[in-house]
N, C-alpha and C positions, 0 to 999 in steps of 0.2 A: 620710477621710470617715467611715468606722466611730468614731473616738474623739470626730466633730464632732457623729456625730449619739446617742452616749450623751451628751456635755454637756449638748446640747442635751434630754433625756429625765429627766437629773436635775435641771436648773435648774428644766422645769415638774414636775415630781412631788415636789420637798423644795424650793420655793423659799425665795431667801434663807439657806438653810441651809450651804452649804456655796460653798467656792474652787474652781471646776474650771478649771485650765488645760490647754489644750492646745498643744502644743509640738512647734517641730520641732526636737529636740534637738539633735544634730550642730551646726547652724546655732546655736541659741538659747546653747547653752553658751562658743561660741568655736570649736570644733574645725573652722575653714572646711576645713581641707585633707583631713580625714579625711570632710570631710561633702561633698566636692568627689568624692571617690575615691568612696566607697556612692550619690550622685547617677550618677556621670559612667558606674560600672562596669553600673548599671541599664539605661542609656541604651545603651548597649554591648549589654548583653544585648538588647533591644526590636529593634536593628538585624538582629544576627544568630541566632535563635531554633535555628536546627541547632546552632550550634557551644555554644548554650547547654544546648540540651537535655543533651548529652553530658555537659556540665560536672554538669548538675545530676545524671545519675548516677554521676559520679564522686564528689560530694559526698556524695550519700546510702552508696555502697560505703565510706564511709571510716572509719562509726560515731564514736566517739566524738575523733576528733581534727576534725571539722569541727563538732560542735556548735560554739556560739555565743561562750561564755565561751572555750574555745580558740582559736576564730578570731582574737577580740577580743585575746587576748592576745599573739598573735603577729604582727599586722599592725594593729590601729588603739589602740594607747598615748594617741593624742592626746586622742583621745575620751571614753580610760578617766580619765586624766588631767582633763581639762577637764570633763568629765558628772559625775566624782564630786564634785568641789568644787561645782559647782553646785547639788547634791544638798544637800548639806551647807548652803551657804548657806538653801537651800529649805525643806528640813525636811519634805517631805510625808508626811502619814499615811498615803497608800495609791498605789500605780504601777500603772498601769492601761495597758499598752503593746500597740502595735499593731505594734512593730515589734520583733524578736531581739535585736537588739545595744542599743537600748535597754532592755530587761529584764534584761540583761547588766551593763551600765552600772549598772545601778538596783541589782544583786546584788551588784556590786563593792562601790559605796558604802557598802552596807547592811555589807557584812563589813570593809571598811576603817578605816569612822569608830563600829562599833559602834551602827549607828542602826535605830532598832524602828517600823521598817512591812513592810507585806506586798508582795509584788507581784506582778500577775498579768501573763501576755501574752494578748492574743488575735489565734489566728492565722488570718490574712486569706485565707488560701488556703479554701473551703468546702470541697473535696473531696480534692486532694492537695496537701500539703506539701514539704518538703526539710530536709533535716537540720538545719540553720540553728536551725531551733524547737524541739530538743528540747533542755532548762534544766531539771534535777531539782532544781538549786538554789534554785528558787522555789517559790512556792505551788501554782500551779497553769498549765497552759495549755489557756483554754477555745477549744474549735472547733466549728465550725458543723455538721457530722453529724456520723456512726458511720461513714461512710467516711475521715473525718479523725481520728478519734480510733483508729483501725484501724493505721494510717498510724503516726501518731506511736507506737504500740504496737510496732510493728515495728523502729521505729527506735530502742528505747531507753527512751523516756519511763514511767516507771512509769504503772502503774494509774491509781492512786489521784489521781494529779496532771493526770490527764484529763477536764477537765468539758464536759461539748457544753452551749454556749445557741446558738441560732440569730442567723442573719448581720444587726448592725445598720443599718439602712438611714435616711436622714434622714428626717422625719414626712411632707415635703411629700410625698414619691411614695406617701403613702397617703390624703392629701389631696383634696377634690375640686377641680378644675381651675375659677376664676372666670369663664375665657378660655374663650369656642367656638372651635371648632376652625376656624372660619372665622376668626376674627378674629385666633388665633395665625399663620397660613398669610399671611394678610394682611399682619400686620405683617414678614410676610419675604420680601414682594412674590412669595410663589407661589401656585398654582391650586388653588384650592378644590374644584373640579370633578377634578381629578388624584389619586390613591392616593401615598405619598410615602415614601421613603426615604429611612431615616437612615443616613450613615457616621460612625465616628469609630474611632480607634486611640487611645484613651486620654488620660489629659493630655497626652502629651509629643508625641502625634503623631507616632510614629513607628511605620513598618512595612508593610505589603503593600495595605492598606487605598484607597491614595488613584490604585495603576495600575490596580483594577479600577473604581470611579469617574470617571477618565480614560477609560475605555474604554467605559463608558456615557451619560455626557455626550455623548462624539462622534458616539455609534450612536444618536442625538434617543430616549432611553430613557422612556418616555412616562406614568414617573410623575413628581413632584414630588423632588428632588434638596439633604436637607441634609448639608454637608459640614462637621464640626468637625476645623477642623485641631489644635486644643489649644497648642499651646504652639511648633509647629512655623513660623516665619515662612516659614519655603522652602516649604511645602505651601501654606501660606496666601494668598502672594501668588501662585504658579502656579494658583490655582484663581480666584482673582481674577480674573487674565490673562485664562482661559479664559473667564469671565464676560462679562467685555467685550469680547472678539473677536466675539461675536455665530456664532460655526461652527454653534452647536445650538440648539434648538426648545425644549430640556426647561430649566423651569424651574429655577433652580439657587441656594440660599442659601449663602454662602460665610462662616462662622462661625470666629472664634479660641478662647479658652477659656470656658468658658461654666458660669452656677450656675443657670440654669434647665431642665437635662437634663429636669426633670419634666415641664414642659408640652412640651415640644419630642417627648418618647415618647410624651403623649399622642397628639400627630397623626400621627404613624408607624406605616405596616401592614408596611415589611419593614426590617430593620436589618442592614450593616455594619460587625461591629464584629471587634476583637480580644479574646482572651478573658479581659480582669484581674475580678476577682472584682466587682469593685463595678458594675463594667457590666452583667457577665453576671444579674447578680441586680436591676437595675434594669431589663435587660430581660424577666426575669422577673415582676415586678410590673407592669407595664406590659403585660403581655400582647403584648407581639411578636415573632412569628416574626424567624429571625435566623442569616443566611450568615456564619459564623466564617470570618476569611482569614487568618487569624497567630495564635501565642501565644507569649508570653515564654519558655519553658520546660516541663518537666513538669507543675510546680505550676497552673501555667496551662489545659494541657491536659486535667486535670481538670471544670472549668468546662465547656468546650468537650463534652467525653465523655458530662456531666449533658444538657446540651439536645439533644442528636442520638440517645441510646441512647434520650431519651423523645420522638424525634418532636416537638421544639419548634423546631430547627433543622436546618441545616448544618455540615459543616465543610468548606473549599475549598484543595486543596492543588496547581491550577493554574487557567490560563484555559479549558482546555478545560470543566473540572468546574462552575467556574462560569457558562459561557455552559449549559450544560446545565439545572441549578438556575434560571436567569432563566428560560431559555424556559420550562419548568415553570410558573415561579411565573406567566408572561402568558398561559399555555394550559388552567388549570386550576384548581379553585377552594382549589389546598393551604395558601395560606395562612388560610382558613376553619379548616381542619384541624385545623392548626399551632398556631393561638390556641387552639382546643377545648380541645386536648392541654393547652397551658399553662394552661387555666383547671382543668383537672382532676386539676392536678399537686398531690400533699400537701405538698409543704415550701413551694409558694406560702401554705400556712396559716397556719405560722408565723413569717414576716414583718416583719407590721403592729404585733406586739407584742413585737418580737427588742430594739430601744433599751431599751422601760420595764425589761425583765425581767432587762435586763444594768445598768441602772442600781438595781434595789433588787440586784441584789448584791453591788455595789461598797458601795453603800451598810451593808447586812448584815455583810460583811466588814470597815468602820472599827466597827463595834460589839462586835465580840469584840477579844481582844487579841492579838495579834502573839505567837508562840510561836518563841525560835529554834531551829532545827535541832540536834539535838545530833548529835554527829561520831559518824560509825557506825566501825567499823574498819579502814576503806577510806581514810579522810578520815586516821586517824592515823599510818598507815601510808605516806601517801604525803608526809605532813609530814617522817614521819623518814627517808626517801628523799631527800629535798629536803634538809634537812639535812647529811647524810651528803656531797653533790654538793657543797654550799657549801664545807665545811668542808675538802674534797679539793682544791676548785679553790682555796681559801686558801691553803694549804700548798702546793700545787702551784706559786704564784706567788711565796709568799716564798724559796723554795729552786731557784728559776729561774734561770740564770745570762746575763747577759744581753752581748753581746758587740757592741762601739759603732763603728762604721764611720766612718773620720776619712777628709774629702777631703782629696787632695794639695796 
């Protein structure tokens, strides 16, 4: 969504001027098995968020053997393989990556085929990161605050290769809404006269999100009920189900993956959601208070930490904590509060112009020229180490003796 909605910022600001593709590499270039493994390992993570967390500081304890370009090297070839020839076929002036292992991919290419563009990543995480992101071998990696660039400081990442632009978000959620709020509610056969809340666990629909939902529907919860299940059919159609058993009173819109998030936050006074960045900050512009019930990871957690340390939400680590937060929100007027605080939050300010501003520097950066890196003494150093290993294991093999096992 970040790389759909800088396209979408340079297409209107330099039209006609320039080729923006957006890609999902792994898949685009060929690599299904490797793009199967970084899909399916996600989706793993999303289920299990404890055993991931752990993972993820294991990941960050490890420095420089879980950056990105290592990883890559030692478990996804096929990608490096299949992404760099497509590169090559491609030819682009500038990589503009939203994701690690494709800036990786991009860094490869650039060193294998001798090819002169620049590349940047930007990383999606706003507040905390994981090791994954830190690539000196590139240009730069821009992030969304000073607690992300803090982050990536710690972990490695030179100074200098630190740039903060704020988090791109698509135009519509700064847009005015054509649709009243009646007539959105309408079109999803719920009660106009009712307050409404929205669930959702991200695209893929997965995670803790849909058994406190369940548990509100059943208890006739007496606001208006939208539930995106994203991508998940088994949440999808059990919420269906419960639709049309008729057990409860509260009105209840049963949603699969959806590109109208915009207006659908508009009519939303409380949200449900887990905490992947793109959410959390569209429910930021959006001004809705908002009960976090999951997160993917650390990286994730962060998000989660920004809205509750400022009083814009929650975060709910059982059913007790959250029937506590409901009754709250139906006995008092905190979700007034809640909005306040989010209308008078400062990085709500930089926002609405986070797309244009990362698009004139994409832009800015194809107008200088591509400098490449020259090899510091570290880089030659570890050439002739490498070397040295080749040339052992050469030898080591031609003077090998080797002894042939004949069946009877």
């Amino acid at each position: 969504m970040p790389a759909l909605a800088i396209k979408e910022a340079i297409e209107e600001l330099y039209p006609g001027q320039f080729q923006v593709d957006v890609i999902d590499f792994a898949k685009e270039c060929g690599a299904s098995w490797d793009d199967k493994v970084i899909k399916g390992i996600w989706d793993f993570a999303l289920a299990r968020p404890e055993l991931t967390t752990s993972a993820n500081k294991l990941i960050d304890s490890l420095s420089r053997l879980t950056w990105s370009n290592t990883v890559m090297k030692l478990f996804l070839q096929q990608f490096i393989n299949k992404g760099t020839k497509y590169i090559l076929r491609y030819k682009p002036d500038i990589v503009f990556s939203t994701h690690f292992f494709c800036s990786s991919v991009a860094f490869f290419a650039r060193e294998r085929y001798n090819l002169r563009y620049k590349i940047f990543s930007y990383m999606t995480d706003p507040i905390r990161g994981h090791n994954l992101w830190v690539n000196p071998d590139i240009e730069a990696v821009l992030v969304a605050t000073e607690e992300a660039k803090e982050y990536l400081l710690n972990q490695g990442m030179p100074a200098d290769k630190i740039i903060i632009k704020p988090f791109p978000l698509n135009r519509k959620f700064f847009q005015k809404i054509e649709k009243s709020r009646e007539e959105i509610l309408s079109e999803l056969s719920l009660d106009p006269s009712r307050k409404t809340l929205l669930a959702t666990s991200g695209g893929q629909g997965i995670g803790d999100t849909a058994e406190y939902v369940r548990s509100l529907y059943k208890g006739n919860f007496p606001f208006n009920i939208i539930m995106i299940c994203g991508k998940n059919k088994d949440v999808y159609n059990e919420f269906a189900g419960l639709k049309k058993s008729g057990i409860s009173d509260t009105p209840l819109a049963v949603l699969g993956f959806v590109d109208n998030m915009h207006e659908l936050l508009e009519v939303t006074d409380l949200a449900l959601a887990k905490g992947g960045a793109s959410t959390t900050l569209e429910l930021l512009v959006k001004r809705v208070p908002t009960i976090f019930t999951h997160c993917a990871a650390l990286h994730e957690k962060g998000n989660i930490d920004f809205f509750v340390n400022n009083e814009m939400g929650w975060y709910v680590k059982n059913k007790k904590e959250f029937d506590s937060i409901i009754n709250t929100v139906l006995k008092t007027d905190i979700l007034d509060r809640y909005k306040a605080n989010i209308e008078a939050n400062g990085y709500l300010k930089s926002l609405p112009d986070a797309a244009a501003q990362l698009a004139h520097f994409i832009v800015k950066e194809l107008e200088t020229p591509y400098k490449k890196r020259a090899k510091t003494r570290y880089d030659y150093l570890r050439a002739i180490v490498l070397g040295i290993r080749i040339n052992l294991h050469r030898l080591k093999s031609r003077s090998k003796k080797y002894r042939i096992l004949r069946g009877k």
